[in-house]
C-alpha positions in Angstrom: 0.9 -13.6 -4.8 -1.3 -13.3 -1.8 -4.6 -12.1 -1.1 -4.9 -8.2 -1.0 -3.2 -5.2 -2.3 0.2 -4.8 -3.8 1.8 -2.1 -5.0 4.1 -3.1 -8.4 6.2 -0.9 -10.5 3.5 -1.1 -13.0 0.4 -0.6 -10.9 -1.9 -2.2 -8.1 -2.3 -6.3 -8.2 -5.7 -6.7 -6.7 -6.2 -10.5 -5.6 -8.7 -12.2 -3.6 -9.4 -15.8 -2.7 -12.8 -17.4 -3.5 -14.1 -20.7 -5.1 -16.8 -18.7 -6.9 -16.7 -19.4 -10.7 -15.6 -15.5 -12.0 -14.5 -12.6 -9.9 -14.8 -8.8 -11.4 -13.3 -5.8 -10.0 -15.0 -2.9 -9.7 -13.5 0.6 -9.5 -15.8 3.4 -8.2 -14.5 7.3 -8.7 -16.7 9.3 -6.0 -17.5 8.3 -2.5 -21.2 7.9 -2.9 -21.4 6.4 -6.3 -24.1 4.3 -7.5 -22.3 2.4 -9.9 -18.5 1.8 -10.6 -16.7 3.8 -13.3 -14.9 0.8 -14.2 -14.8 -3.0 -14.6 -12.3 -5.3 -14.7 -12.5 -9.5 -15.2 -10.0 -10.8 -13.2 -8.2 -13.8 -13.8 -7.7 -16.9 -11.7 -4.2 -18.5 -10.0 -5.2 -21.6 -8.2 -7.7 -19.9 -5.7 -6.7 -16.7 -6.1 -8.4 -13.9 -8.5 -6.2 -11.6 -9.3 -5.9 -8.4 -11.6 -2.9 -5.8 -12.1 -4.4 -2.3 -12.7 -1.9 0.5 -13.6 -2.5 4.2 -13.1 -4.1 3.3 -9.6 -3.8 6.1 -6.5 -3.8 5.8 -3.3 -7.7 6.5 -2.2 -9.2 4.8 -4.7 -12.5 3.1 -3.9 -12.8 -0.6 -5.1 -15.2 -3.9 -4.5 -15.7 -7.1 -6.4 -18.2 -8.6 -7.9 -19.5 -12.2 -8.4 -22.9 -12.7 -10.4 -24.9 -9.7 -9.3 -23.1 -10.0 -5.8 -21.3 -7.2 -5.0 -18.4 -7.9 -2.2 -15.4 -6.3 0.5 -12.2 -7.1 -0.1 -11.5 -8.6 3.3 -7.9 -7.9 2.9 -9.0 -4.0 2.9 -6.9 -1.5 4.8 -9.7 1.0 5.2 -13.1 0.9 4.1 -15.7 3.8 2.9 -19.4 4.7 3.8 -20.8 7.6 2.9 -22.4 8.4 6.0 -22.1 9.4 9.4 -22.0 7.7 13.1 -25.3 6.0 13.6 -26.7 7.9 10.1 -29.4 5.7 8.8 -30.6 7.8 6.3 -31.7 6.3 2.7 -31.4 2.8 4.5 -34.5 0.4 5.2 -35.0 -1.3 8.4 -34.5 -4.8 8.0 -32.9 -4.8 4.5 -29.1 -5.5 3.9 -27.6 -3.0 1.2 -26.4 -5.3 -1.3 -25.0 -2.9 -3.3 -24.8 1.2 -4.6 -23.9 3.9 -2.5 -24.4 2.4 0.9 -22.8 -0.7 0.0 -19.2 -0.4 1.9 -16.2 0.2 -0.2 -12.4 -0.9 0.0 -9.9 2.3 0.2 -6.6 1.9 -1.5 -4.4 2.9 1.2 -0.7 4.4 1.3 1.1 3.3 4.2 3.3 6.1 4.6 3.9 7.4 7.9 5.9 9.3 10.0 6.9 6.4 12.7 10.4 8.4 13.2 10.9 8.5 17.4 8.4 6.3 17.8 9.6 3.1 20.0 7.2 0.9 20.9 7.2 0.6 25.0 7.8 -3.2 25.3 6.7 -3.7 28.9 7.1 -6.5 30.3 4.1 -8.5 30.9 4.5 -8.6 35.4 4.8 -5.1 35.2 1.8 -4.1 32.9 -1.3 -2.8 34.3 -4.0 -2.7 31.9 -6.9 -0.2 31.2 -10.0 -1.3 29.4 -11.8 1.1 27.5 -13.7 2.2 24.4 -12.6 5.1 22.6 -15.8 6.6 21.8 -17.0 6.7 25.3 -14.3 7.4 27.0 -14.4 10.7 25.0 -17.6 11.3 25.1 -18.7 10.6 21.0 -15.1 12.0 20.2 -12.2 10.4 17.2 -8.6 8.6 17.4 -7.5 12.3 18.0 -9.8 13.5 20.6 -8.5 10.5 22.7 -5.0 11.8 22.4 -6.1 14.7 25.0 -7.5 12.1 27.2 -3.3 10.5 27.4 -1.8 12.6 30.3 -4.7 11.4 32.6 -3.7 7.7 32.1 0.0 8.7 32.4 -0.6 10.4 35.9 -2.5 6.9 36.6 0.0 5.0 36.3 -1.3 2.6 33.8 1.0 1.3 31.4 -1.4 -0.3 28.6 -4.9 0.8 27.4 -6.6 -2.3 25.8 -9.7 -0.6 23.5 -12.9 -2.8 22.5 -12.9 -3.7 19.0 -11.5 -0.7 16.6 -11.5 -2.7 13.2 -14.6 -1.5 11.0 -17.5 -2.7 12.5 -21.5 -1.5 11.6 -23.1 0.0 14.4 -26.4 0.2 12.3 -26.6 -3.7 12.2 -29.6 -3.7 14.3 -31.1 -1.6 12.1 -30.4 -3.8 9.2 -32.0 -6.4 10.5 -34.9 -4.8 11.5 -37.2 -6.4 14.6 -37.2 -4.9 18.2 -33.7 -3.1 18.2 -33.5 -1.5 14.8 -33.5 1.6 17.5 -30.2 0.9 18.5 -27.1 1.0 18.3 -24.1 -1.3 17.9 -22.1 0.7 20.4 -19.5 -1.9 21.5 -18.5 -3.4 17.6 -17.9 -6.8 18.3 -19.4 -7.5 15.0 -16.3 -6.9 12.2 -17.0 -5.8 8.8 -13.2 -5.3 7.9 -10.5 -6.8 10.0 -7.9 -5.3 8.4 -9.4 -1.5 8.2 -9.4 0.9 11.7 -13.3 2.1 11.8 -13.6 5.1 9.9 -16.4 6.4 11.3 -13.7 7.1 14.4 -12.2 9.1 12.5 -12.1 13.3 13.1 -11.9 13.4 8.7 -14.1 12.0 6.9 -12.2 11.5 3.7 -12.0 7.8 2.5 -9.1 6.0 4.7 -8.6 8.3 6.9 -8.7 6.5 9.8 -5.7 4.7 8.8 -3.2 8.0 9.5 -5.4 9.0 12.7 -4.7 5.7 14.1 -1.0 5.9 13.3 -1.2 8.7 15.0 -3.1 8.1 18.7 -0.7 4.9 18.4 2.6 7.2 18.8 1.2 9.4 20.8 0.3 6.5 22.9 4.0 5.6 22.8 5.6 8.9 23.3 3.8 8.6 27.0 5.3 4.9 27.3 1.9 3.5 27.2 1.2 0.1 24.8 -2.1 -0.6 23.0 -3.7 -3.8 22.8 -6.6 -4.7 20.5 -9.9 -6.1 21.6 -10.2 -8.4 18.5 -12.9 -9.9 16.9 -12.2 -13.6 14.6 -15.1 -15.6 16.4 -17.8 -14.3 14.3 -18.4 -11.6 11.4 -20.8 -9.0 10.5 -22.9 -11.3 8.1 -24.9 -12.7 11.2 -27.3 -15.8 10.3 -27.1 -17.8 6.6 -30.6 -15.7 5.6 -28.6 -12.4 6.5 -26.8 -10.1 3.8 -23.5 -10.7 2.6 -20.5 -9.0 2.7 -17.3 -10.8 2.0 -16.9 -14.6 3.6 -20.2 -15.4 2.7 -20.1 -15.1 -1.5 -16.5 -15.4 -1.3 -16.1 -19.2 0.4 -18.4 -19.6 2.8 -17.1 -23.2 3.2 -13.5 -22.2 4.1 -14.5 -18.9 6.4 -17.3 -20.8 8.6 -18.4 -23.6 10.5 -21.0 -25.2 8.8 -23.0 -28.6 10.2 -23.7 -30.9 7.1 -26.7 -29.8 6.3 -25.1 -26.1 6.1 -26.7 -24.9 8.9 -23.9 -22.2 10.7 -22.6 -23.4 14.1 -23.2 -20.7 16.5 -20.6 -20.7 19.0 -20.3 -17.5 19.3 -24.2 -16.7 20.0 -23.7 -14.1 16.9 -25.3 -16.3 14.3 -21.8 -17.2 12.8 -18.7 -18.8 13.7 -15.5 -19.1 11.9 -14.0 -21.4 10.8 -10.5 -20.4 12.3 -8.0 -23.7 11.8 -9.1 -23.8 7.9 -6.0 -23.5 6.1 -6.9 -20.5 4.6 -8.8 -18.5 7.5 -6.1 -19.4 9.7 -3.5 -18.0 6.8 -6.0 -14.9 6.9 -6.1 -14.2 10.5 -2.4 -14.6 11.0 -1.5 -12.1 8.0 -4.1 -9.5 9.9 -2.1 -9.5 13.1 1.0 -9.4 11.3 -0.3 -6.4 9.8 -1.4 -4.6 13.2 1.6 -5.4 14.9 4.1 -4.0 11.9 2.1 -2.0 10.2 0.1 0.0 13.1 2.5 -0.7 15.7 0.0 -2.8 18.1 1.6 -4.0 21.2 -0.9 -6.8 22.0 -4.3 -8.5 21.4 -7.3 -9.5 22.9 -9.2 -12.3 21.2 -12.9 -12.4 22.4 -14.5 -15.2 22.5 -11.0 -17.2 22.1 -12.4 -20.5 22.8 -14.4 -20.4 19.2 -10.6 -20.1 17.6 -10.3 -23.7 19.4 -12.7 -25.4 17.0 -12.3 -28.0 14.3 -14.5 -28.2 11.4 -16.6 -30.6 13.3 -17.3 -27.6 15.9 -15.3 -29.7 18.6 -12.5 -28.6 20.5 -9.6 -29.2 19.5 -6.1 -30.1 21.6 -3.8 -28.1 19.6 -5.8 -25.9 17.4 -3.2 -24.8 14.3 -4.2 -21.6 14.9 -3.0 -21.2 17.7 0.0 -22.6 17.1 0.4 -20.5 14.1 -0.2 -17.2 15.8 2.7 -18.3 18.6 5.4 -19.4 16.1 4.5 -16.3 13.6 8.3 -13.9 14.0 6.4 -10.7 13.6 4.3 -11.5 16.5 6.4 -12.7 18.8 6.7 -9.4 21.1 3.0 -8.8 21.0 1.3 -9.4 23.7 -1.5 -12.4 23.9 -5.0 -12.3 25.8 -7.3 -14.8 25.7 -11.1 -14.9 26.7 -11.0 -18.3 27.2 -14.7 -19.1 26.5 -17.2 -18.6 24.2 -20.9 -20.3 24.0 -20.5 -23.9 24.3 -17.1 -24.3 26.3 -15.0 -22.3 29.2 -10.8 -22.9 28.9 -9.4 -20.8 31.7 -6.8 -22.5 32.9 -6.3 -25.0 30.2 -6.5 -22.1 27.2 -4.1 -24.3 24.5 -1.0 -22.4 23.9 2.0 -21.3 25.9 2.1 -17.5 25.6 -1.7 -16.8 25.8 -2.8 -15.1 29.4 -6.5 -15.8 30.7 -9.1 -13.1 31.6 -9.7 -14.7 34.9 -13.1 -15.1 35.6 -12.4 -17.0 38.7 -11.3 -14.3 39.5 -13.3 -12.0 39.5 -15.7 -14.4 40.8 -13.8 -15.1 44.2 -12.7 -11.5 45.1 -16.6 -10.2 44.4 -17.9 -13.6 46.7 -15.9 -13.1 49.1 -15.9 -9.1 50.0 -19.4 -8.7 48.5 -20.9 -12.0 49.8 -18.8 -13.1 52.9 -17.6 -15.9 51.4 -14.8 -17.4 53.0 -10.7 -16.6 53.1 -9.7 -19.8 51.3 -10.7 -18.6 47.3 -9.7 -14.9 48.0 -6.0 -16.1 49.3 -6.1 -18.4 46.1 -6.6 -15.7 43.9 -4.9 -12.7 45.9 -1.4 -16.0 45.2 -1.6 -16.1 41.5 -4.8 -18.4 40.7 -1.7 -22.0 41.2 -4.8 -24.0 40.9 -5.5 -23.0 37.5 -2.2 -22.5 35.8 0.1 -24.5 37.7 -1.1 -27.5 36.0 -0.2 -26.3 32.7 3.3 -25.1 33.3 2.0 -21.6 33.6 2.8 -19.0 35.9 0.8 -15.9 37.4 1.6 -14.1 34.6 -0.7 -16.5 32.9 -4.1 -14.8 34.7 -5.5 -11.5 33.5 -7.2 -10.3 36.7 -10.3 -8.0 37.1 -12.7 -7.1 38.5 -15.0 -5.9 36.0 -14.9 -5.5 32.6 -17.1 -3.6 29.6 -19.2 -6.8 30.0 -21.0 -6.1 33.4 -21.4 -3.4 36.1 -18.6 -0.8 36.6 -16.8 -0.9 39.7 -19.4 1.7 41.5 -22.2 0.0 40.1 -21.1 -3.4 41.9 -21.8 -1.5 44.9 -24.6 0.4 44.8 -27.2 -2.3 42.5 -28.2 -5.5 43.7 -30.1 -5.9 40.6 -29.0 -5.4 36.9 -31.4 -2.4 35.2 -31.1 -2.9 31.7 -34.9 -1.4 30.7 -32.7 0.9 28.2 -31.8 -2.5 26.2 -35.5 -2.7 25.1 -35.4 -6.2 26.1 -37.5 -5.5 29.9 -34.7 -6.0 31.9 -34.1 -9.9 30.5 -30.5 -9.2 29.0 -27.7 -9.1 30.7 -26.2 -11.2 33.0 -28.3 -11.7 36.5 -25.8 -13.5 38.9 -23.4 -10.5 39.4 -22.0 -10.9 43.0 -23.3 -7.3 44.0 -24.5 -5.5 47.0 -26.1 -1.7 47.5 -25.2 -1.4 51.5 -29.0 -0.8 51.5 -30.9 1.3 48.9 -30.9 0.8 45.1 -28.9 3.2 43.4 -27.6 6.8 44.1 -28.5 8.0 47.8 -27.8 11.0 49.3 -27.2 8.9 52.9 -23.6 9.5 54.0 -23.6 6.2 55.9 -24.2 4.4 52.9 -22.2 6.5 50.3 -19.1 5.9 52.9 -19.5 2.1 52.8 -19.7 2.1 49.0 -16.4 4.0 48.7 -14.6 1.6 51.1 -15.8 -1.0 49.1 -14.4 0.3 46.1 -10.7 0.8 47.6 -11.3 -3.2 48.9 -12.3 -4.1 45.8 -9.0 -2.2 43.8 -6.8 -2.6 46.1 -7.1 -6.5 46.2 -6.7 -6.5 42.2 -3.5 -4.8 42.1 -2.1 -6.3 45.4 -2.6 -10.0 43.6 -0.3 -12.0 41.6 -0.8 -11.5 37.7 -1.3 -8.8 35.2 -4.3 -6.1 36.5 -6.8 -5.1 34.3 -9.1 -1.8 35.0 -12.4 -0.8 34.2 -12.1 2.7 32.4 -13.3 4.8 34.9 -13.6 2.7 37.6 -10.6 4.7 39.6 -13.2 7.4 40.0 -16.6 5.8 40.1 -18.0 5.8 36.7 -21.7 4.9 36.9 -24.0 3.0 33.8 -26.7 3.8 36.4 -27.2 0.0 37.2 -26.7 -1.5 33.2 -24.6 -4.4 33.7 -25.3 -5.2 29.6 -24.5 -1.8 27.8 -23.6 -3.0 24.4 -26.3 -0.6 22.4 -25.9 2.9 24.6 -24.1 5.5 22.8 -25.4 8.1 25.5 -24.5 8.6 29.0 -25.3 5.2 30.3 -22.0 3.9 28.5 -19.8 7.9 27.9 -17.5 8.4 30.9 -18.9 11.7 33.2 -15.6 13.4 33.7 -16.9 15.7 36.2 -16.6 12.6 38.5 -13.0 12.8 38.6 -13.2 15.5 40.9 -16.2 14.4 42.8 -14.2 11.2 43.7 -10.7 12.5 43.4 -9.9 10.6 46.6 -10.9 7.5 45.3 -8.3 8.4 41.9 -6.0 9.2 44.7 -6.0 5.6 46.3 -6.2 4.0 43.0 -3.0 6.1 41.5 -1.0 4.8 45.2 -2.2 1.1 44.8 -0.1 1.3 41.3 2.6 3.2 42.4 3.0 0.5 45.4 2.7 -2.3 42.8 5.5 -0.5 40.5 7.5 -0.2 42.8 7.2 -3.5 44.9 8.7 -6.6 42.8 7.1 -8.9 45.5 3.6 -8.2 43.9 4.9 -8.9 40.2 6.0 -12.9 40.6 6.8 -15.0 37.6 6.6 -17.9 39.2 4.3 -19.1 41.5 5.0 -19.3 45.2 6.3 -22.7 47.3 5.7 -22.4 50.4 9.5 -22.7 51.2 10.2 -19.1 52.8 8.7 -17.0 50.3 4.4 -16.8 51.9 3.0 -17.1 54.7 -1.0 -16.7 55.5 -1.6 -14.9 59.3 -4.4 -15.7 60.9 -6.2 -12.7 63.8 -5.1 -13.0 66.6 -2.2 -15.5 65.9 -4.9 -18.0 65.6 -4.8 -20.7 63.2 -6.3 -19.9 59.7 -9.9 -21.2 59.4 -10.0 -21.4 55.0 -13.6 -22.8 54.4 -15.2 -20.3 56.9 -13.0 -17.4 58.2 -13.2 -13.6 56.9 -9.7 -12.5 58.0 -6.3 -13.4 57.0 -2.8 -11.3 56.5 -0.8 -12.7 53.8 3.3 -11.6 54.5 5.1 -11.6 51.3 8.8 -12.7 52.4 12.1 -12.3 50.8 14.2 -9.2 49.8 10.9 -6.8 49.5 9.1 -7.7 52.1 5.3 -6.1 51.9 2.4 -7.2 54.2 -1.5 -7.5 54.1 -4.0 -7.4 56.1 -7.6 -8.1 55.5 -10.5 -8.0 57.5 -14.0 -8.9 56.2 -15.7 -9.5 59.5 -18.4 -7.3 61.0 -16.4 -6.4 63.8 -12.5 -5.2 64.8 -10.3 -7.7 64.1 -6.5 -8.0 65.7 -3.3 -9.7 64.3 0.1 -10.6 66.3 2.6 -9.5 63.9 6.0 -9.4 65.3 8.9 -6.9 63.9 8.6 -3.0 63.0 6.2 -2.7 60.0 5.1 0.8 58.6 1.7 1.5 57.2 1.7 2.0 53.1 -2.1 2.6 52.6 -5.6 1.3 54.4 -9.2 1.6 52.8 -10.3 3.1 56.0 -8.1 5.0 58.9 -6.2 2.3 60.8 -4.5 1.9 63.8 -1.3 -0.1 64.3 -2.5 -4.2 63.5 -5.8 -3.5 64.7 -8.3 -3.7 61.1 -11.6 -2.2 61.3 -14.2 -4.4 59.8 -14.4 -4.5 55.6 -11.2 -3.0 55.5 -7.7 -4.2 54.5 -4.2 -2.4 55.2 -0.7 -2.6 53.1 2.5 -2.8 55.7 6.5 -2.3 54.5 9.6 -2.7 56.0 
């Protein structure tokens, strides 16, 4: 028996673990009901309540109950709200439904699907390129199946794997719930999970209970049929249930010793600046947390996952860090996951891992990074951190056995400015928050050529796009696994938000009508991919020696100056030979390069070895 649903030949064995002192099940027959129709006392195995219920139908609503307590199975496959996107209606600001209509409610779900043809892509990790994005902006408020018409664009791309921010049921009314300064808003992002196991259902096109299940299946194939994976941006660190004084959901009235990190006093550790943290290497949350993936990767046919905040699944009861977290190495000896594909944000509130993230099949988002590339194009910082980064990041992972393959690489993310943003704000403008601009991150590495925001001056608007091409084309000329900003290969704006976590509007939806405003900047973006596919020299497993496979070129044939130079050609040696030049200097810089080399691409008009300044130029035998 294990916690959950499972089908029998006489009925439906609900079971649930929790040290509370009686469990009943309670079996609702409309949507919106007030009360259930039926009651059940379950009986205890060890610490598992458990009841077999025959004459039980796929999309049946069901909770539990202890006391007066009414709770989510967090096992659930789909969950149930009678209401709309963002509808707050019959709710009270600052008050937690603890039970009746709004109260969430488990779906029974039948797994059945048509997976026939479907094969999942299996690309290998050096010759992935991955595309950030969330679902409902990137179709403008629009469901799993609206995003299916959104496919051929990332096909003719070139993109081989779209990594989404958090799909599992989430409650984008939290703020509302708890009532304060931001009841206004909304939870746009979801890194807040109500149900781990359940696809948010307010996501869905239907809304009949668990539908979202089927019209997840279903983007996932399509996904497939066009070779493209999907990774999951998922959410263990923290739940829904926010602070000890908040409402509860599940963990909280099921075991709130075993689900979360408690000080002695049973104050919640906050590592994950959420007002929870979980307690992810307890026997029984880690038992949890590997039965969910195992469930996304067989059951919905996820490629990969993306574990935010991934340092917080590092801690021990005590809230330290530990050296070999059992999670961990639960996760990377689990069979049914050993194809998927593991990201780790290797940080969370109190420590920062990249680099050292335990584990030998997790890859880093590489802060570093982004860090060096922005410092060093936006901030004429010196040649030595960009030719570190632009080589695989060997300072970070070569210590840990770890090739390039071990660094994620971007240049932004959800969490900050878009790419066009980077370049046209020096300052963050978050006044839309409702926080007067004090969210958000303000050391962003960022440059406006000149005037804040949009300008009509083509001097400036030039600059900003040659920027951009710098900017990409470093990314996906570097060792490790690219990752793009949806959006970013034709200048998406947030008009200056670098914290967008609460705008369902146009700050955060994707304008299409930029595509063909900035097709040349798609253009350049589609090429750079194109040369990466088709160029093994850029997709290293290992990293590079020194011994006839690199070599750095400084202008001029001059000798490389690391802590204080702008310029520098890095000549990729061996069968596929590929050369690159890059000058950051404010004037026209020339190389000595010896042999017959043809131009591939340049972020500005080029002639022969001769770079204009803040430009850089691919080269092939």
């Amino acid at each position: 028996m294990k916690p959950g649903i499972t089908f029998h030949k006489h009925g439906v064995e609900f079971a649930v673990h929790s040290t509370a002192d009686s469990m009943t099940l309670m079996l609702f027959d409309e949507a919106d009901a007030e009360t259930p129709a039926r009651e059940i006392k379950m009986k205890r195995k060890h610490s598992l309540w458990h009841a077999l219920v025959p004459d039980i139908r796929p999309g049946q609503l069901y909770l539990y109950r202890t006391g007066e307590q009414w709770l989510l199975d967090p096992c659930a496959k789909a969950v149930h709200v009678p209401r709309g996107w963002g509808d707050t209606t019959g709710l009270t600001a600052g008050e937690f439904p603890s039970f009746g209509k709004n109260f969430p409610k488990g779906v029974i779900v039948d797994d059945a699907f048509d997976w026939k043809k479907d094969r999942l892509p299996r690309t290998p990790l050096e010759k992935s390129v991955i595309y950030e994005t969330h679902l409902r902006g990137f179709t403008g408020g629009g469901t799993y199946l609206d995003f299916i018409g959104k496919i051929p664009h990332l096909k003719d791309l070139g993109i081989t794997a779209v990594e989404f921010l958090p799909l599992f049921e989430f409650n984008e009314i939290e703020y509302f719930l708890h009532g304060g300064s931001r009841e206004h808003l909304l939870n746009f992002w979801g890194y807040s999970t109500l149900a781990f196991f359940a696809p948010m259902s307010r996501y869905a096109a239907s809304p009949e209970p668990g539908a979202a299940v089927t019209e997840f299946k279903t983007l996932v194939k399509a996904l497939h049929a066009a070779g493209i994976e999907i990774i999951l941006d998922v959410v263990f660190n923290h739940t829904a249930e926010g602070e000890k004084t908040d409402g509860a959901y599940h963990f909280r009235g099921l075991d709130e010793e075993a689900y979360y990190l408690q000080d002695p006093d049973g104050t919640y550790q906050n590592w994950s600046g959420c007002g929870n943290t979980i307690n992810a290497n307890h026997p029984v949350t880690r038992e949890f947390i590997v039965e969910c993936l195992k469930y996304w990767a067989k059951e919905m046919h996820v490629d990969g996952f993306r574990f935010d905040l991934a340092t917080s699944l590092c801690r021990g009861k005590d809230g330290h860090l530990m050296k070999h977290p059992p999670l961990i190495k639960a996760i990377e000896a689990e069979p049914a996951l050993k194809n998927v594909k593991l990201i780790a944000e290797a940080w969370d509130c109190g420590g920062y891992q990249v680099g050292h993230f335990p584990g030998k099949r997790f890859s880093d988002w590489n802060g570093k990074f982004r860090d060096d590339v922005r410092r060093f194009w936006n901030h004429n910082h010196a040649v030595g951190g960009l030719a570190t980064r632009l080589a695989g990041s060997s300072d970070l992972y070569e210590r840990k056995n770890g090739g390039p393959l071990h660094s994620i690489n971007f240049i932004t993310a959800h969490d900050g400015f878009t790419l066009a943003d980077l370049v046209s704000y020096e300052h963050k403008h978050n006044e839309a928050n409702g926080e007067k601009n004090r969210d958000g991150e303000n050391h962003n590495d960022s440059v406006n050529f000149g005037i804040e925001g949009p300008t009509d001056d083509p001097a400036i608007n030039a600059r900003r796009l040659q920027q951009q091409k710098n900017l990409l084309a470093t990314l996906l000329l570097s060792q490790g696994v690219p990752m793009l900003l949806a959006g970013d290969e034709f200048g998406r704006t947030q008009k200056g938000s670098n914290n967008a976590y609460c705008q369902d509007n146009d700050i955060s939806w994707v304008d299409w009508s930029l595509l063909e405003k900035n097709r040349e900047l798609f253009d350049f973006t589609q090429q750079l991919i194109a040369l990466r596919k088709k160029h093994p020299a850029l997709r290293r497993k290992k990293h590079f020696t020194g011994n006839g496979d690199i070599e750095w070129i400084g202008p001029d044939g001059q000798e490389i100056d690391w802590h204080h130079g702008h310029a520098i050609g890095m000549h990729l040696k061996g069968k596929d030979e590929l050369l690159v030049l890059i000058n950051n200097e404010h004037y026209d810089v020339a190389f000595t390069i010896s042999g017959k080399w043809d131009l591939e691409l340049s972020t500005v008009e080029t002639d022969d070895f001769t770079l204009p300044p803040h430009s850089l130029a691919v080269y092939t035998k």
